[in-house]
CHARMM internal coordinates of N, CA and C (Angstrom, degrees):
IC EDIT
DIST 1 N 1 CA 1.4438
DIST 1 CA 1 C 1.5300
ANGL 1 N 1 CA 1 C 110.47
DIST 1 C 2 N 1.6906
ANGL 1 CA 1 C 2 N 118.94
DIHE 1 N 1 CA 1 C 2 N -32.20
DIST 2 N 2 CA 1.5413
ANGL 1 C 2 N 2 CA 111.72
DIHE 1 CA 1 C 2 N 2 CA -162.09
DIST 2 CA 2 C 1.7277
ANGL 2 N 2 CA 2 C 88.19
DIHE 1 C 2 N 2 CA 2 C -87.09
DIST 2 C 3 N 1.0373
ANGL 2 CA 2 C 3 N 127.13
DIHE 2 N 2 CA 2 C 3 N -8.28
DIST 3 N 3 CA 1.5484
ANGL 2 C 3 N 3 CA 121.41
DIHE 2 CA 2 C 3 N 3 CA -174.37
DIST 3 CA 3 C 1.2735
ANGL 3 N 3 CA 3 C 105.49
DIHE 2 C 3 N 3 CA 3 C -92.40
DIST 3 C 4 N 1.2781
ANGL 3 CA 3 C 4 N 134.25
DIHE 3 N 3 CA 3 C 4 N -26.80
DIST 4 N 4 CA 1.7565
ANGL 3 C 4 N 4 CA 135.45
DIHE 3 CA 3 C 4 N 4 CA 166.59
DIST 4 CA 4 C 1.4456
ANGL 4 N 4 CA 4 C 99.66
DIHE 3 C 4 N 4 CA 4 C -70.06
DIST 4 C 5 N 1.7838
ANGL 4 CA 4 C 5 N 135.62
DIHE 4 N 4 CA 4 C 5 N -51.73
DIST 5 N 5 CA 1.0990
ANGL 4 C 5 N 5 CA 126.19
DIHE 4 CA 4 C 5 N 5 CA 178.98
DIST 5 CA 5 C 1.7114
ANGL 5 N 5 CA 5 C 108.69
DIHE 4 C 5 N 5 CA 5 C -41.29
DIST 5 C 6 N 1.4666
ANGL 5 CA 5 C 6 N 122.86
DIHE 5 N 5 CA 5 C 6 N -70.51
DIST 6 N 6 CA 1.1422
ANGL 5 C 6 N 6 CA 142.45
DIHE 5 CA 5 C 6 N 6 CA 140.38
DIST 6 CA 6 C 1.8425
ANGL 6 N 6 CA 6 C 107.00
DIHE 5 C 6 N 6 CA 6 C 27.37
DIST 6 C 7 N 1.2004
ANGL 6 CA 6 C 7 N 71.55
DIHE 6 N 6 CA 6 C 7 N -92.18
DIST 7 N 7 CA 2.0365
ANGL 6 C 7 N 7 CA 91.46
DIHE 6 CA 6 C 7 N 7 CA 179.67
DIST 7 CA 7 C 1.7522
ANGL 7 N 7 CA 7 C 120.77
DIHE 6 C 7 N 7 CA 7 C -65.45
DIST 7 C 8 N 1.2566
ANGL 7 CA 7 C 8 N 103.40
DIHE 7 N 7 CA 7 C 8 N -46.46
DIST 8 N 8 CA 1.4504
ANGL 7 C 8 N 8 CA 95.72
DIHE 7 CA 7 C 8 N 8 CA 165.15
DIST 8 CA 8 C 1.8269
ANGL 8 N 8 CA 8 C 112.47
DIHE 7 C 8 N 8 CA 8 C -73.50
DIST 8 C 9 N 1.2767
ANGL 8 CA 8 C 9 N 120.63
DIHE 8 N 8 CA 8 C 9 N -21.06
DIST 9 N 9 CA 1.4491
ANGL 8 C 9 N 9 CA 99.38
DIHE 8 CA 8 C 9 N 9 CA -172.48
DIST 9 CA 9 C 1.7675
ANGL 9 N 9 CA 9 C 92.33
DIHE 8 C 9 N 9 CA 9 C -88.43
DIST 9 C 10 N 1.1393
ANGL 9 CA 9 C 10 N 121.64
DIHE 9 N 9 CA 9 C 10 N -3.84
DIST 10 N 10 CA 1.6275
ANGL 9 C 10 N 10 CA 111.81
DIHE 9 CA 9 C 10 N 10 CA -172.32
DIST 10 CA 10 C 1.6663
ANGL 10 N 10 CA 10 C 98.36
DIHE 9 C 10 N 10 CA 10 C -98.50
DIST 10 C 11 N 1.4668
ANGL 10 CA 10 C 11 N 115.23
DIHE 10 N 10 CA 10 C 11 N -7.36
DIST 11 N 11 CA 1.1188
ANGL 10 C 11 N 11 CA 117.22
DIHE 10 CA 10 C 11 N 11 CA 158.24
DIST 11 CA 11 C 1.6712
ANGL 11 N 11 CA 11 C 125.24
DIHE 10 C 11 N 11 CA 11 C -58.68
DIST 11 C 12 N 1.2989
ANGL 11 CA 11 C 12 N 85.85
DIHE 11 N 11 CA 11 C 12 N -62.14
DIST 12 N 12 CA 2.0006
ANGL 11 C 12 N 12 CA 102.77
DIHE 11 CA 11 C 12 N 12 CA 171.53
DIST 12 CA 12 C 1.3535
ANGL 12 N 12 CA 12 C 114.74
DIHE 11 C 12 N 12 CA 12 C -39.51
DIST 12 C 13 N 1.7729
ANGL 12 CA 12 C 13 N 104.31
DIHE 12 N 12 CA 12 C 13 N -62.35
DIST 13 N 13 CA 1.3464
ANGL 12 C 13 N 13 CA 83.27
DIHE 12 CA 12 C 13 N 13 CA 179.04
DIST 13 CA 13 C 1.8604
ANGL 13 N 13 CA 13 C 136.72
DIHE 12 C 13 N 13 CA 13 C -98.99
DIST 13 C 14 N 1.2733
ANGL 13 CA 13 C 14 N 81.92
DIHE 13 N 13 CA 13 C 14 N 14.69
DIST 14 N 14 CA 1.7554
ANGL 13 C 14 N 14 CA 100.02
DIHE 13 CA 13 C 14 N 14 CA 168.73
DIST 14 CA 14 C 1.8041
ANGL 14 N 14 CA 14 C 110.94
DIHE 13 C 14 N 14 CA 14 C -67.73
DIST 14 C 15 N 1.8271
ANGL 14 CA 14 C 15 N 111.15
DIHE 14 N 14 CA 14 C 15 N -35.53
DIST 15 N 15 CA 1.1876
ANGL 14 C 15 N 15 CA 114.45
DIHE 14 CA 14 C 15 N 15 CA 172.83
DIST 15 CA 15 C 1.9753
ANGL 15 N 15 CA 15 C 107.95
DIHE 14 C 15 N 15 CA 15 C -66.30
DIST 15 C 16 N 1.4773
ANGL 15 CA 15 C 16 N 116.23
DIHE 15 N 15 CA 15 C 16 N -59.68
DIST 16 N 16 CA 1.0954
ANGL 15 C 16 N 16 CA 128.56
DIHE 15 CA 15 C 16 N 16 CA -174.73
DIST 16 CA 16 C 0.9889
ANGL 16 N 16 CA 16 C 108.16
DIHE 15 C 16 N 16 CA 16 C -38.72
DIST 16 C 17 N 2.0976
ANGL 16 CA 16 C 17 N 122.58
DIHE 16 N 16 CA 16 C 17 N -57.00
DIST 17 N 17 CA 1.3509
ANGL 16 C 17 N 17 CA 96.26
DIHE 16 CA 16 C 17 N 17 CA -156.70
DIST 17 CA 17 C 1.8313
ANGL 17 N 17 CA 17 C 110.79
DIHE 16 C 17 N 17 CA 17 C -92.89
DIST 17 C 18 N 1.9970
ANGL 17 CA 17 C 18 N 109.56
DIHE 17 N 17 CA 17 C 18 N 18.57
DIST 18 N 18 CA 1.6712
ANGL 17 C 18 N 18 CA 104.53
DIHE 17 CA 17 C 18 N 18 CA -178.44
DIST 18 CA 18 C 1.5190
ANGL 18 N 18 CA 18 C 91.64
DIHE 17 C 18 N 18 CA 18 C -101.22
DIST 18 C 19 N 1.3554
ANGL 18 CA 18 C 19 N 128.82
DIHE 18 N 18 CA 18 C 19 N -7.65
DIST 19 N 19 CA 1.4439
ANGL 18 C 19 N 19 CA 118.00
DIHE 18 CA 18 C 19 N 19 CA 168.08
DIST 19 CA 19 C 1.7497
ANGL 19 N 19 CA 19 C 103.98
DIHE 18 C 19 N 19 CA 19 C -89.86
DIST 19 C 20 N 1.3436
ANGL 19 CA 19 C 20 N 138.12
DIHE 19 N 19 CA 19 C 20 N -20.58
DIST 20 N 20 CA 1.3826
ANGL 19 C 20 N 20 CA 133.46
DIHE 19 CA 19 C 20 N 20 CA 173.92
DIST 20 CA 20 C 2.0386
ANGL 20 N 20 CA 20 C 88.30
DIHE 19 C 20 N 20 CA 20 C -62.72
DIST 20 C 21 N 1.1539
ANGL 20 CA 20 C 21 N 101.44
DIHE 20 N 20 CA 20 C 21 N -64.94
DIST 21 N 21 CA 1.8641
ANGL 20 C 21 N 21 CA 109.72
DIHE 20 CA 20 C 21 N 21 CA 179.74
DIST 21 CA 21 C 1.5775
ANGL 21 N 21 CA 21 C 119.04
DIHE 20 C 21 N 21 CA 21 C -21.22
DIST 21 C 22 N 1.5071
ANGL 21 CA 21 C 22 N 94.94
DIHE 21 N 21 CA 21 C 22 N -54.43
DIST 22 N 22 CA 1.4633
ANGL 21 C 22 N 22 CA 99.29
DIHE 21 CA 21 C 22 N 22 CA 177.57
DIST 22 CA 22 C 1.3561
ANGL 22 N 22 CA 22 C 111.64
DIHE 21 C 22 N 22 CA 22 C -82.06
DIST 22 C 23 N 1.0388
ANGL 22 CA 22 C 23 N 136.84
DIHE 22 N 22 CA 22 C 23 N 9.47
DIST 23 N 23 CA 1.1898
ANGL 22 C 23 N 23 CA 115.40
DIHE 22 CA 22 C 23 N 23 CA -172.00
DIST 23 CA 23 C 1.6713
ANGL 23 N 23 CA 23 C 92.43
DIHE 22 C 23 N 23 CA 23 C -123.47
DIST 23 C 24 N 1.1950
ANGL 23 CA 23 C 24 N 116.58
DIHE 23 N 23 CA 23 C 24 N -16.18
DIST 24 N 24 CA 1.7654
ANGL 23 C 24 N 24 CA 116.13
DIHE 23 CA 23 C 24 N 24 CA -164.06
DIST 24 CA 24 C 1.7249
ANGL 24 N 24 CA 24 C 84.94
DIHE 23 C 24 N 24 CA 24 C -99.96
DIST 24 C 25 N 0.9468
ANGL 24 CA 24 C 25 N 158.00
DIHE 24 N 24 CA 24 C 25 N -61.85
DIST 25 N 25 CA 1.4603
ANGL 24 C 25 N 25 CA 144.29
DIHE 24 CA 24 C 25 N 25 CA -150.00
DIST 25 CA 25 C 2.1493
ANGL 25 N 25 CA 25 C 111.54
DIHE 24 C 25 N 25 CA 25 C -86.36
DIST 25 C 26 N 0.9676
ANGL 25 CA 25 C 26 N 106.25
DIHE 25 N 25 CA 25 C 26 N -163.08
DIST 26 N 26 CA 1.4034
ANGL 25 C 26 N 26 CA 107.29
DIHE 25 CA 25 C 26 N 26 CA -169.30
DIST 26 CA 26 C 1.4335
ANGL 26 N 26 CA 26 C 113.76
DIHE 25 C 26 N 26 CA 26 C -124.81
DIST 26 C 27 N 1.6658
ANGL 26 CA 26 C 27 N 125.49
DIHE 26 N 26 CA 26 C 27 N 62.59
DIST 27 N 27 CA 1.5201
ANGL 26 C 27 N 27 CA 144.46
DIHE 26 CA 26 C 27 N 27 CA -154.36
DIST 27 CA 27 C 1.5977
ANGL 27 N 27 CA 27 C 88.56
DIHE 26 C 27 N 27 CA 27 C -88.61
DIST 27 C 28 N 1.5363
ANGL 27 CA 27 C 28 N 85.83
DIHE 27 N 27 CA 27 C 28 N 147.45
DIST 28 N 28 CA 1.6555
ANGL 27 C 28 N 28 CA 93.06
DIHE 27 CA 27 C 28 N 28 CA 151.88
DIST 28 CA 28 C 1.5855
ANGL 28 N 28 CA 28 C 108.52
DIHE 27 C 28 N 28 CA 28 C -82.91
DIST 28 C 29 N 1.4477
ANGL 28 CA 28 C 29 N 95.49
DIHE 28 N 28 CA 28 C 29 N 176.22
DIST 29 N 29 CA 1.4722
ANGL 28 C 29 N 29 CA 103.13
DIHE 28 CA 28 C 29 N 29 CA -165.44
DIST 29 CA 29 C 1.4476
ANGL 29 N 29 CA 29 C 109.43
DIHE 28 C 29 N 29 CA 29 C -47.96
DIST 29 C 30 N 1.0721
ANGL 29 CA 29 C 30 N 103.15
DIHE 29 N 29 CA 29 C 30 N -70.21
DIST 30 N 30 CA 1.9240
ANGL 29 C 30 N 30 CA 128.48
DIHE 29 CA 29 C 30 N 30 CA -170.26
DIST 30 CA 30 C 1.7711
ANGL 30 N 30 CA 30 C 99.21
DIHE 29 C 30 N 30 CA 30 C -37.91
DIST 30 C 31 N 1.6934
ANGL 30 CA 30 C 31 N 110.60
DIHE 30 N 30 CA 30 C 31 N -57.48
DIST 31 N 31 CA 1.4243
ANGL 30 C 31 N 31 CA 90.31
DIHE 30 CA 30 C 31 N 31 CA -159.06
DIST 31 CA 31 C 2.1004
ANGL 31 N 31 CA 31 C 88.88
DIHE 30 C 31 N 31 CA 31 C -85.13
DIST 31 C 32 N 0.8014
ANGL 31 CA 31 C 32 N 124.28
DIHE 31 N 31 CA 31 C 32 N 4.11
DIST 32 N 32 CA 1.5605
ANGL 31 C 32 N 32 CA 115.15
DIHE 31 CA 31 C 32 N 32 CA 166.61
DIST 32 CA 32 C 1.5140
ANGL 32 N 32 CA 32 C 117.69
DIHE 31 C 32 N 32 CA 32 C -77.39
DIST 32 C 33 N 1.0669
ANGL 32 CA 32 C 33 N 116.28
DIHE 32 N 32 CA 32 C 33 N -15.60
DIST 33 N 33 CA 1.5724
ANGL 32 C 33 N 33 CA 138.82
DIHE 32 CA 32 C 33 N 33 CA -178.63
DIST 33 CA 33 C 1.5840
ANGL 33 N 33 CA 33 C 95.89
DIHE 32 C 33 N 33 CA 33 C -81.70
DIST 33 C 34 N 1.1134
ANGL 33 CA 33 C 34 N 89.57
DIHE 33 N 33 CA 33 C 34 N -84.25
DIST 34 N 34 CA 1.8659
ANGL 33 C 34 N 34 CA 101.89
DIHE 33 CA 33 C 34 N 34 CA -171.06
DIST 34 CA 34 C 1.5383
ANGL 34 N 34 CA 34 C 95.82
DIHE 33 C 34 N 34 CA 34 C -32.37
DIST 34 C 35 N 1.5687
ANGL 34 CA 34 C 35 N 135.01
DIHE 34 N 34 CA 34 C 35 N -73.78
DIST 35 N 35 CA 1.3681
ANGL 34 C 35 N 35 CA 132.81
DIHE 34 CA 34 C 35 N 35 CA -135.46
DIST 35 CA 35 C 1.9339
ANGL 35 N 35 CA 35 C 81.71
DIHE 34 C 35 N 35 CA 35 C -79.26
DIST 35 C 36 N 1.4871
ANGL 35 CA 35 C 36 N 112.87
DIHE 35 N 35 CA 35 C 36 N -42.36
DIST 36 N 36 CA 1.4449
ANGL 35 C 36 N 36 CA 63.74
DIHE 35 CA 35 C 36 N 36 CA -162.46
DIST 36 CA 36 C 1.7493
ANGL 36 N 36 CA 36 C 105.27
DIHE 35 C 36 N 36 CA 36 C -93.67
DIST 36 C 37 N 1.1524
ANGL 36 CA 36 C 37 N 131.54
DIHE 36 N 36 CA 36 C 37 N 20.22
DIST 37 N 37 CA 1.5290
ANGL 36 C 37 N 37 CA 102.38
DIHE 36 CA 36 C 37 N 37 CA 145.55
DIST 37 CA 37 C 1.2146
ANGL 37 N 37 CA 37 C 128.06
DIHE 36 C 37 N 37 CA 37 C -83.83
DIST 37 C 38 N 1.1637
ANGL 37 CA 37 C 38 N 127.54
DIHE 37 N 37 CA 37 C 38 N -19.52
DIST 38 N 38 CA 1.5922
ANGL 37 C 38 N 38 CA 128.87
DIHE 37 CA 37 C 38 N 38 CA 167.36
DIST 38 CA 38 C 1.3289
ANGL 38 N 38 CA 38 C 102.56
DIHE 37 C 38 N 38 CA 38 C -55.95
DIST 38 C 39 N 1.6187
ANGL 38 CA 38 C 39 N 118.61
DIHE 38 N 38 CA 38 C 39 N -43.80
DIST 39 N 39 CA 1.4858
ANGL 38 C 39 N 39 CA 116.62
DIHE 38 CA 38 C 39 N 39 CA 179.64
DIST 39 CA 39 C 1.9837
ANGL 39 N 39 CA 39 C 114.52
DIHE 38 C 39 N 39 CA 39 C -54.98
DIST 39 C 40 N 1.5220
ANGL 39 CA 39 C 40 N 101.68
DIHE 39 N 39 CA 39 C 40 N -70.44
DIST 40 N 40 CA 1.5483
ANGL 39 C 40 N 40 CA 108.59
DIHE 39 CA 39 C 40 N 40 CA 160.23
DIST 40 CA 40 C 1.7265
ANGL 40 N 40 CA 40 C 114.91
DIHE 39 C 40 N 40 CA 40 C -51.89
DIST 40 C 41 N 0.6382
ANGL 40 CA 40 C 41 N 137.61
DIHE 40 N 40 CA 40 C 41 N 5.81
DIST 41 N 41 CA 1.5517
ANGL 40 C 41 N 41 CA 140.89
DIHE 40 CA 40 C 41 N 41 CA 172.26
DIST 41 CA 41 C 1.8623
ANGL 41 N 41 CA 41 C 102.91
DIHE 40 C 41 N 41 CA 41 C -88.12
DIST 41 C 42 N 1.8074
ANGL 41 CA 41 C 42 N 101.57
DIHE 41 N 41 CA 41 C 42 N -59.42
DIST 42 N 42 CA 1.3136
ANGL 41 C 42 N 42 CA 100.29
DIHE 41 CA 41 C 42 N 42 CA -165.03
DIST 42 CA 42 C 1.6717
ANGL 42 N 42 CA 42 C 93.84
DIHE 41 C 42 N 42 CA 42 C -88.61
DIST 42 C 43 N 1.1416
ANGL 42 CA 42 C 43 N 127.77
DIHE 42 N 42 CA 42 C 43 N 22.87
DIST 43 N 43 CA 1.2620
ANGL 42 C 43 N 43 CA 105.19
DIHE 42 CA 42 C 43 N 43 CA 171.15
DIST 43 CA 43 C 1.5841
ANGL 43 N 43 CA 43 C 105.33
DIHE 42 C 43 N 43 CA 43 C -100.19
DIST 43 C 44 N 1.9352
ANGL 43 CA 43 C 44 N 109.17
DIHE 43 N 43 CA 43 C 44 N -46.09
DIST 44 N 44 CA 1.2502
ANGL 43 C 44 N 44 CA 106.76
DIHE 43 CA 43 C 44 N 44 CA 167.66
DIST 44 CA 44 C 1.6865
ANGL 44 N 44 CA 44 C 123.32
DIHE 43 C 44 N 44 CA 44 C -42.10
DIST 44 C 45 N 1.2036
ANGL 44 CA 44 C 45 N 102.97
DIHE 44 N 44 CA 44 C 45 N -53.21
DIST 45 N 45 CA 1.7587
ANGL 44 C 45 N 45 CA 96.96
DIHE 44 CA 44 C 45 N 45 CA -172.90
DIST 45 CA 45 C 1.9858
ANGL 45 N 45 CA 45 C 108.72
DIHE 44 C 45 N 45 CA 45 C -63.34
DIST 45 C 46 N 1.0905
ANGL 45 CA 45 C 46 N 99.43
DIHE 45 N 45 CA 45 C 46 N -58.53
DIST 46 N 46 CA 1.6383
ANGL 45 C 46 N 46 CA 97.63
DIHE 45 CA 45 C 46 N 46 CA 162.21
DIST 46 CA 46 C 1.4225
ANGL 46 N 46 CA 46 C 134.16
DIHE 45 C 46 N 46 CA 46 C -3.86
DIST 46 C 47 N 1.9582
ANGL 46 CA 46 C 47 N 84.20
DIHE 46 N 46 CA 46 C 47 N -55.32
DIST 47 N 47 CA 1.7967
ANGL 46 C 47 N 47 CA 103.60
DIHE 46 CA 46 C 47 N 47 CA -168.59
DIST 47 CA 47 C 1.2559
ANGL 47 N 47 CA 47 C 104.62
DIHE 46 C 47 N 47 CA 47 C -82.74
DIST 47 C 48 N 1.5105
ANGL 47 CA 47 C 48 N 119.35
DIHE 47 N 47 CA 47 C 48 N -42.72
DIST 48 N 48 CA 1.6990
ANGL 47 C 48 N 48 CA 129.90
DIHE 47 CA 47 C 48 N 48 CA 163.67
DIST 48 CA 48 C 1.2950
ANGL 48 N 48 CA 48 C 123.78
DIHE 47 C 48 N 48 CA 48 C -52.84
DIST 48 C 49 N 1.5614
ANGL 48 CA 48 C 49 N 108.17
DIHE 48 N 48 CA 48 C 49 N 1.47
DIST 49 N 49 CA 1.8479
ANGL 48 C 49 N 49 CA 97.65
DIHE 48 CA 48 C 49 N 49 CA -173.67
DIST 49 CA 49 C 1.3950
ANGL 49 N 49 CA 49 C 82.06
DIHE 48 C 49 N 49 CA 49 C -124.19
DIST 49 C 50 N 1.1117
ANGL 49 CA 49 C 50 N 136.32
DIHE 49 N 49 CA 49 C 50 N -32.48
DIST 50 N 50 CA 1.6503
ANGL 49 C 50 N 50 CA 128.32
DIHE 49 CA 49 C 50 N 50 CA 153.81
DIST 50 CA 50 C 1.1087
ANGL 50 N 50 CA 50 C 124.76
DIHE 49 C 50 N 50 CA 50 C -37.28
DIST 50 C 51 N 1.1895
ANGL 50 CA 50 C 51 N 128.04
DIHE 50 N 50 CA 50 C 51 N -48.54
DIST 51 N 51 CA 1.7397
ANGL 50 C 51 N 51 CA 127.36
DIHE 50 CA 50 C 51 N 51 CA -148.09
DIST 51 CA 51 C 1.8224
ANGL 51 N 51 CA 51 C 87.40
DIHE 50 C 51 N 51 CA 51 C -114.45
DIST 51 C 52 N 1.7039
ANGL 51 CA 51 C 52 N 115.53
DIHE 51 N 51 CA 51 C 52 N -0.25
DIST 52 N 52 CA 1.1267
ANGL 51 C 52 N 52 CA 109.54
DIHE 51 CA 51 C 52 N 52 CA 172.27
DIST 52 CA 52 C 1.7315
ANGL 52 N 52 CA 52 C 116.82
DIHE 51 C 52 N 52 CA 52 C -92.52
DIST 52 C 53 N 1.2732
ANGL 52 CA 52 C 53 N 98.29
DIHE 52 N 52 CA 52 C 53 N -32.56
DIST 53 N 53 CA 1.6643
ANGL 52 C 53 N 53 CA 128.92
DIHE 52 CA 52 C 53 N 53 CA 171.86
DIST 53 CA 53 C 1.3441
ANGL 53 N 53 CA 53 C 105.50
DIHE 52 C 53 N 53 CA 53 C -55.69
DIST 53 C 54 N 1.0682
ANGL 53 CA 53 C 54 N 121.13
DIHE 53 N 53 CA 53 C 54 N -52.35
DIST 54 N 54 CA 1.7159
ANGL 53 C 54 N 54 CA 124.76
DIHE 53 CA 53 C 54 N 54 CA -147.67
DIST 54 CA 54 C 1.6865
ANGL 54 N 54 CA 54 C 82.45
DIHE 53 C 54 N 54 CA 54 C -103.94
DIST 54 C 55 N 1.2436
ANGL 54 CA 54 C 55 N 122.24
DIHE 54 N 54 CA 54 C 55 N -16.45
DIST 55 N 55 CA 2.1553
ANGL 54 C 55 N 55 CA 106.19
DIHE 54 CA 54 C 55 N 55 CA 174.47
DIST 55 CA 55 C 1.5285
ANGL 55 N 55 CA 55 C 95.21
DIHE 54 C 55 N 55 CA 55 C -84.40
DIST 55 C 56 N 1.4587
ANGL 55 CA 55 C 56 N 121.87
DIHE 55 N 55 CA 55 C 56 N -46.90
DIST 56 N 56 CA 1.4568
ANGL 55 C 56 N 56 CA 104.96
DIHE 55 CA 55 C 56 N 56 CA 166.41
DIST 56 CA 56 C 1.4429
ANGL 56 N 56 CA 56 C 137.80
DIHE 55 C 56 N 56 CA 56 C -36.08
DIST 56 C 57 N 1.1382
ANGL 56 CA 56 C 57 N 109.36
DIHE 56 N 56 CA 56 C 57 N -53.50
DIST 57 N 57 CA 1.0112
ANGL 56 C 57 N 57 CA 126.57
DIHE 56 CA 56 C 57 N 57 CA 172.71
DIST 57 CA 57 C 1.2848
ANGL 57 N 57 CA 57 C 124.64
DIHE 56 C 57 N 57 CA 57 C -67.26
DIST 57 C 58 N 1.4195
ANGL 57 CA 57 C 58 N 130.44
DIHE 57 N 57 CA 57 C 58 N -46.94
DIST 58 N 58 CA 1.4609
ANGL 57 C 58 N 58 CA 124.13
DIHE 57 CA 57 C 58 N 58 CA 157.36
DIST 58 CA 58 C 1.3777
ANGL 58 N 58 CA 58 C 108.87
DIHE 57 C 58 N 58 CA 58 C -41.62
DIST 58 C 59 N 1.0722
ANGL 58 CA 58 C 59 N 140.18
DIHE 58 N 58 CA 58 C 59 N -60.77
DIST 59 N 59 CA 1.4715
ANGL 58 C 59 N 59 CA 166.05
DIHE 58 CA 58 C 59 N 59 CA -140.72
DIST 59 CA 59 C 2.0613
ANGL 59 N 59 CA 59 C 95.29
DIHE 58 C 59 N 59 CA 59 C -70.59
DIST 59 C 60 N 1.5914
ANGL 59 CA 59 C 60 N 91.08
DIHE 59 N 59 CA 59 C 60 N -47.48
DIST 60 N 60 CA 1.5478
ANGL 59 C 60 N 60 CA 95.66
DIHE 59 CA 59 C 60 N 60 CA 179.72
DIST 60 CA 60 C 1.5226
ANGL 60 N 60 CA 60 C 96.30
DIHE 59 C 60 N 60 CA 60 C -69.51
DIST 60 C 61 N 1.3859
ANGL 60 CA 60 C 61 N 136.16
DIHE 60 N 60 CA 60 C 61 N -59.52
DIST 61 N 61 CA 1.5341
ANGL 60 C 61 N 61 CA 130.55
DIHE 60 CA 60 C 61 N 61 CA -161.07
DIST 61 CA 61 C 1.1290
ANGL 61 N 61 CA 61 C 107.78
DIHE 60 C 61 N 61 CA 61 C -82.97
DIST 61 C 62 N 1.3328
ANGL 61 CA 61 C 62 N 127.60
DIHE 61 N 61 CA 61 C 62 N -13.72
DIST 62 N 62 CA 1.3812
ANGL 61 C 62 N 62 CA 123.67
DIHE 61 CA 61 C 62 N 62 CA -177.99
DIST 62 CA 62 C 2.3574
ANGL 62 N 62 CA 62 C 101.26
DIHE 61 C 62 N 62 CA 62 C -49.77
DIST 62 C 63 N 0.9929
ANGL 62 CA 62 C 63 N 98.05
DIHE 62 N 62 CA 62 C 63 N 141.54
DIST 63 N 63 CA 1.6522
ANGL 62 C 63 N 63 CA 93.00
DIHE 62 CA 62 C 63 N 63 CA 178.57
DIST 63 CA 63 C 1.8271
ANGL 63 N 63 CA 63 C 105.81
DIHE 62 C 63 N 63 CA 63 C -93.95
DIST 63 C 64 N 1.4876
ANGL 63 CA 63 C 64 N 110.68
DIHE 63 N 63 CA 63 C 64 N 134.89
DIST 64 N 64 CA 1.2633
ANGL 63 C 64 N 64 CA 109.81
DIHE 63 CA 63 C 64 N 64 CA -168.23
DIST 64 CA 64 C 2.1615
ANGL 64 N 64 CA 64 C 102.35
DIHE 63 C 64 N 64 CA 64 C -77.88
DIST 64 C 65 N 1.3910
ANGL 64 CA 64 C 65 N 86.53
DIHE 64 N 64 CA 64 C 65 N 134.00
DIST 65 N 65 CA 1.5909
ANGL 64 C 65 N 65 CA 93.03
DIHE 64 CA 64 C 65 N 65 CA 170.42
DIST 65 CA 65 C 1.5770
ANGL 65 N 65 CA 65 C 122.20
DIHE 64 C 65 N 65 CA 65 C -83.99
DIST 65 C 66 N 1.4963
ANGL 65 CA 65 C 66 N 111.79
DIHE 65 N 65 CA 65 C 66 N 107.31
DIST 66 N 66 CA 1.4763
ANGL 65 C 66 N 66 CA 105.73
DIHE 65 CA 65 C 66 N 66 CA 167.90
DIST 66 CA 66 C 1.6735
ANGL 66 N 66 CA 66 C 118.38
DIHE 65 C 66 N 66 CA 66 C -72.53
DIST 66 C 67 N 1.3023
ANGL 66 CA 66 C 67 N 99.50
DIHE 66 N 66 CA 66 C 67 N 145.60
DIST 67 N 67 CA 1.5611
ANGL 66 C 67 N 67 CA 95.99
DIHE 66 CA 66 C 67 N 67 CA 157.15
DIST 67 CA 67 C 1.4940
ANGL 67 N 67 CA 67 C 132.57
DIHE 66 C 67 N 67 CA 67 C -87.41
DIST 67 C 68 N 1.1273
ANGL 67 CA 67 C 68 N 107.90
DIHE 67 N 67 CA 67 C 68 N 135.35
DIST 68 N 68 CA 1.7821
ANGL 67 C 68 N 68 CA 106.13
DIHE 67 CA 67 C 68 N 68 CA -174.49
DIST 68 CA 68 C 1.6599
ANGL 68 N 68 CA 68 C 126.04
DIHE 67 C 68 N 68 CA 68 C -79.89
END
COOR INIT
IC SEED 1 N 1 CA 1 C
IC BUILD
């Protein structure tokens, strides 16, 4: 589990720091485009495999309610 955390959070900031890239150097348009949606691309999916991980996972510890 800490090695999927791992990979999706090195996802996040693999997007963050190619959209910091594009925005800090002096690109032509096209390749400033490309890096930073690939950048916003891997940040969105990143955040979606997080908040997908951690509902699993509640979902596993959540304690099941009987009815009485």
């Amino acid at each position: 589990m800490f090695k999927q955390f791992v990979w999706i959070i090195s996802l996040v900031v693999i997007g963050s720091l190619s959209i910091t890239f594009a925005f800090t150097r002096n690109l032509e348009a096209t390749v400033f485009w490309t890096i930073f949606s690939l950048g916003t691309i891997c940040n969105l999916v990143g955040v979606l495999i997080l908040y997908i991980t951690l509902k699993k996972l509640d979902r596993i510890q959540e304690p099941k309610r009987t009815k009485l």
